[in-house]
N, C-alpha and C positions, 0 to 999 in steps of 0.2 A: 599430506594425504589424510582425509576425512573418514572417518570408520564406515559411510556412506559407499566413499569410492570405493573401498577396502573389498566388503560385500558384493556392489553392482558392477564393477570392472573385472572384466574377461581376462585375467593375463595372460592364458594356452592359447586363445583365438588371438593377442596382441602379438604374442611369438609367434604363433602359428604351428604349434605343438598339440598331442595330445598329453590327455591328462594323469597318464600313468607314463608322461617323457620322463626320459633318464636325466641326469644332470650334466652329463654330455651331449645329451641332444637338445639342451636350456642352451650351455653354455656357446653353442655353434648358432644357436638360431639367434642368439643375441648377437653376439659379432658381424652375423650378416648383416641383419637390419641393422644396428647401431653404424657400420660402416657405409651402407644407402643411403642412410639420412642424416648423418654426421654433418652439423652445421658448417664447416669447413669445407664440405665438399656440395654444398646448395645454401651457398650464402644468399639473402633477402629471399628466404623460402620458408616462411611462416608453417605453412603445412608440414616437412620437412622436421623444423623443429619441433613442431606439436609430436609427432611419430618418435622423433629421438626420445622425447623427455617421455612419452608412453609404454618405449620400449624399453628404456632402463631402470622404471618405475616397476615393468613385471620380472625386468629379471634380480632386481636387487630383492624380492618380495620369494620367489621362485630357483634361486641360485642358494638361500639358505632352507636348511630342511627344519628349524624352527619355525622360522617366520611362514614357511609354505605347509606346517601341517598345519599353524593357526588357520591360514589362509583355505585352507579345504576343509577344516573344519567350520569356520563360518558359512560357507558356500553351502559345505550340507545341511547344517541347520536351519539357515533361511532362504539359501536355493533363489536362485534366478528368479522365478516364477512369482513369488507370493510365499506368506509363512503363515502358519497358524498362530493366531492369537486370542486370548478370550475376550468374548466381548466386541472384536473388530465384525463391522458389515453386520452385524445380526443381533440379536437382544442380549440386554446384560445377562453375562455369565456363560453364554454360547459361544461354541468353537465359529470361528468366521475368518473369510480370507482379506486381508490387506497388503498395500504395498508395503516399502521399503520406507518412503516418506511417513506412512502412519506409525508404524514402530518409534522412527526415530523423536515424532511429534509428541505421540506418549509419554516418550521415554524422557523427554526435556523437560515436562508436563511433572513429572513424578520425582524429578528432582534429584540429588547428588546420588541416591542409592542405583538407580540406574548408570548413571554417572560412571561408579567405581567399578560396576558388573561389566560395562564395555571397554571402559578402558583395560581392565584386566584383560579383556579374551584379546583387544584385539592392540594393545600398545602398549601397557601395562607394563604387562609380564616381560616383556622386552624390555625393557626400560630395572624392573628389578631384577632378572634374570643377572644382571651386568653387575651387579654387586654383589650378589647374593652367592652364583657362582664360586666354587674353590677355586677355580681355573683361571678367571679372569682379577682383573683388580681389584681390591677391596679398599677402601679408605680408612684411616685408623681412627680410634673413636677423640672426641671432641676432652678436653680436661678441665677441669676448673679446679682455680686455690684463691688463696686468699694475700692479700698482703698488707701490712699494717707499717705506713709510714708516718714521720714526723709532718709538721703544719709545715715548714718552710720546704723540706721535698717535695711536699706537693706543690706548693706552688714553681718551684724552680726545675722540678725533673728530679729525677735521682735512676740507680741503677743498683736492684735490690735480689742474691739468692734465692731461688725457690727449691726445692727438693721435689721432685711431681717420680709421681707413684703413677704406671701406665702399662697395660697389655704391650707387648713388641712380639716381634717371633720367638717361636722356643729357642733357646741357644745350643740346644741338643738336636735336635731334625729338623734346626732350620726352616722350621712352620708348616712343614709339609705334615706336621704329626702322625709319621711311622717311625717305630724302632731303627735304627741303624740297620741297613744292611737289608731292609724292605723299601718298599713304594707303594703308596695309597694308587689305588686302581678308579675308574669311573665308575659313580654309583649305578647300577642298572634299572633303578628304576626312572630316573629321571635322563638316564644317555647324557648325564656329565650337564644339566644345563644348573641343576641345582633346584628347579620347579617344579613343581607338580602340579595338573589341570586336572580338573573334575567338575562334571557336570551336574546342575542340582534341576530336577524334572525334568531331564533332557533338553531344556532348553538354554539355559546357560552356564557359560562354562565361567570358573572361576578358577585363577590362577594362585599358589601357596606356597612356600620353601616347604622342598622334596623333607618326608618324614622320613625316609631313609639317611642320608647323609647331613639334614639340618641344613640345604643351602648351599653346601658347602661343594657339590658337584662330584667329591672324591670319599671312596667309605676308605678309611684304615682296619685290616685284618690284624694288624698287627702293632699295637699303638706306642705311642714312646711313652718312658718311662715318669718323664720327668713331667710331660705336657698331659700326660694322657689322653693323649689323640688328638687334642684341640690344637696343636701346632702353636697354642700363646703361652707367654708366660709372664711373669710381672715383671719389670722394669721398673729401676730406681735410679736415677739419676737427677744431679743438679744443675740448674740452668738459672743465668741472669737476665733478669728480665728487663726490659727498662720501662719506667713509669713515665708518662711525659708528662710534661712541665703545664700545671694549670687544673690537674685531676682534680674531684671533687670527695667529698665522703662517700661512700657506698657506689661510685662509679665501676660499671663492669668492661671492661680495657678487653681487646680481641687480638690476639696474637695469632694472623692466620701461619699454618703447618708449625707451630709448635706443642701439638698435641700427642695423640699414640701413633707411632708409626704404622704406615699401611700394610698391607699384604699382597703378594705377589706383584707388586708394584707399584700399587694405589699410591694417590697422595695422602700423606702427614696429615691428622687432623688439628682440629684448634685449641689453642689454649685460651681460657676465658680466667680473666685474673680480678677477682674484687678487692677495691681497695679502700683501706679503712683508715684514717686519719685522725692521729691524734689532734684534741685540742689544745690552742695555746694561750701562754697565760695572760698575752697581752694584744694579741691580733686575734680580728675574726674575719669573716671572708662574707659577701654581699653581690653575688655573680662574680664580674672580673674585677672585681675593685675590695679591696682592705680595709678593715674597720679597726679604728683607734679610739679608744676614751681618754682624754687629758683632763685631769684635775687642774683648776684654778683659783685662787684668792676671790674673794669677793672682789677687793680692791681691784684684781687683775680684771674682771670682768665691768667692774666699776667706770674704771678709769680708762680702759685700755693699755694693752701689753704686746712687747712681743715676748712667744715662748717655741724653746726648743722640744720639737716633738721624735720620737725614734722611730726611723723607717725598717722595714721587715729583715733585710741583709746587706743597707749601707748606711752612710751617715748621717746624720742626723740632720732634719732641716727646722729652717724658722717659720713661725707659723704668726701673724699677724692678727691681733683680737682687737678687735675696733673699739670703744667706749661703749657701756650700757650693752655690750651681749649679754643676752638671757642664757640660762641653765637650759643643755640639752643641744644647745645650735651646733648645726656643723657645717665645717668649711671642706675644701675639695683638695687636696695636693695633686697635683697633678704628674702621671705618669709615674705613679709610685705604688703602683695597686697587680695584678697578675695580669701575665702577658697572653694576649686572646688570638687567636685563632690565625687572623692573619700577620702577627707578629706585634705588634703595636701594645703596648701596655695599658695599663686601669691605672685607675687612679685609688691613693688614701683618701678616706674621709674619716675626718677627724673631728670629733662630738666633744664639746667643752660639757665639763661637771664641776658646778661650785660648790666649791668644800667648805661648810661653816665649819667654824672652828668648835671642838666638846668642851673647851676650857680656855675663858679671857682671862685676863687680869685685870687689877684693878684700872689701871690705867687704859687698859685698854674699852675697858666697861663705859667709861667714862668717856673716851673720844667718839663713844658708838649712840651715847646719849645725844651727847653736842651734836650729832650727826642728823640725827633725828628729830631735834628740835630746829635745827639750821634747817633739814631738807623740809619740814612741814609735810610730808606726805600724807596723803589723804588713804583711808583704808581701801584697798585695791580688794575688799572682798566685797564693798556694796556693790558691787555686777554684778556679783555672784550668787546671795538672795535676790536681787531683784529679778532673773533670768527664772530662778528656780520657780518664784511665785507663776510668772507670766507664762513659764512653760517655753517661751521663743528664745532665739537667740539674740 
């Protein structure tokens, strides 16, 4: 239902009531009609239908005495007829008469602040009323901690104590925050809804948590001791949480209903948990897949080797380096990396680093000479001025 039909639909002439009926005489003229045109009883009767779903749209609108003083209170304001507005039908800044359609055109025109002034008058406040209320449910607030796990938890899961600090009900007046032995009564200014409406230029109404009770629906004369009227009190307890397997540094993990517990029956809010992971001394992480550095011999890189590399939390595998790998190459282990999403794991990759050696010997000095006079190499930096001069590659 559009704030449109809200305004331009007749719901006394849909019932066929007047506008000061009792809510006994709603409640009878709905039952009629509702039982005449009950799709059940005028099956493949379109018209029928139309009237059913007309007439339970006025009286679910008319049947409560919130939603029907919004509803007469819009009516009056902009009345069947035509509303005053400035500026409509006649020169900038002059009173002038427009429909129903020009209001709403403007008001699209003008952007979310009109926006929030209608939906307060006419859904809004309906909609906050329902949490705001003492009477009704309230939902408990959202919690956030932190948690600081090792490199291999995170990648494998772990399940780690938190201690969470959190509003609950008082444990003395059981939330209702009255002293023992009293009952909090309905605020009178707002008739227990917890809202207050006020109009600013007579024209629009905006909807607020009642100043008298704070929302809360209910005033205490007599407040407890422990809560001082606010019915909360702190909460300390410890809870294990589980981290799943594949978490990253700074990831924020959502534990829905392990937050502050609700009120009058609200649901549990959430726990938001950040998690912070230590570095480790020999693994690092590259999305789903494990990063390793292997030292090797020049000779190993030389010649070709195989070497044993260490995987994150099993045994050890062979790692094959072909002849003539360069410094920096890496190869792929496969399915030895963190397990993604649909189950299936990552892969290691593993970066060879050649280790010159800080101290030969003479002999050794001496095999690396011969090496060099055998191998003839040519100096592998003439590309490298010559690039420089040319500027290309």
């Amino acid at each position: 239902m559009s704030t449109k039909d809200y305004i331009e639909k007749d719901y006394y002439k849909v019932l066929g009531v007047s506008k000061d009926a009792s809510p006994d005489d709603i409640k009878k003229a709905y039952r009629k009609l509702a039982r005449a045109n009950h799709p059940d009883a005028n099956p493949n009767n379109p018209e029928a239908e139309r009237r059913f779903k007309d007439v339970s749209e006025a009286h679910d609108v008319l049947s409560s005495p919130a939603k029907r003083k919004e509803y007469d209170e819009a009516r009056r304001l902009f009345g069947a007829g035509g509303f005053r507005f400035p500026g409509a039908g006649g020169r900038t800044g002059q009173p002038g008469t427009g429909s129903v359609d020009d209001l709403f055109r403007q008001a699209t025109q003008a952007g979310d602040g009109f926006g929030d002034l209608f939906g307060g008058l006419f859904g809004g406040a309906n909609r906050t009323r329902t949490s705001a209320t003492g009477r009704g449910p309230r939902r408990g607030s959202d919690i956030e901690g932190e948690a600081t796990i090792d490199f291999t938890a995170s990648v494998n899961g772990t399940t780690v104590p938190m201690q969470m600090v959190s509003e609950a009900a008082c444990p003395t007046c059981q939330g209702t925050g009255a002293k023992a032995g009293t009952v909090p009564h309905v605020c009178p200014k707002c008739e227990g809804s917890g809202m207050q409406t006020s109009t600013s230029g007579g024209v629009f109404a905006v909807t607020e948590p009642c100043t008298e009770c704070r929302g809360r629906g209910m005033v205490v004369d007599d407040p407890c001791p422990t809560c001082g009227g606010s019915g909360r009190g702190r909460s300390t307890r410890t809870m294990q949480v589980r981290i799943p397997a594949g978490v990253t540094d700074g990831q924020r993990i959502r534990l829905k209903g392990k937050g502050g517990a609700g009120e009058n029956g609200g649901a549990a809010g959430d726990l938001y948990v950040i998690v912070h992971v230590r570095p480790h001394p020999v693994f690092g992480r590259k999305g789903d897949n494990l990063t390793l550095t292997a030292p090797v011999t020049f000779t190993e890189a030389a010649l070709g080797a195989s070497i044993d590399v260490p995987t994150l939390d099993g045994p050890s595998v062979r790692l094959k380096i072909p002849a003539g790998t360069p410094n920096g190459r890496t190869f792929r282990v496969r399915g030895k990396g963190v397990a993604r999403r649909d189950g299936t794991p990552g892969d290691l990759l593993v970066s060879v680093e050649v280790v010159v050696p800080d101290q030969l010997t003479d002999e050794a000095k001496q095999a690396l000479d011969a090496y060099a006079a055998a191998a003839g190499t040519s100096n592998p930096r003439l590309g490298l001025f010559a690039n420089a001069r040319s500027g290309s590659a």
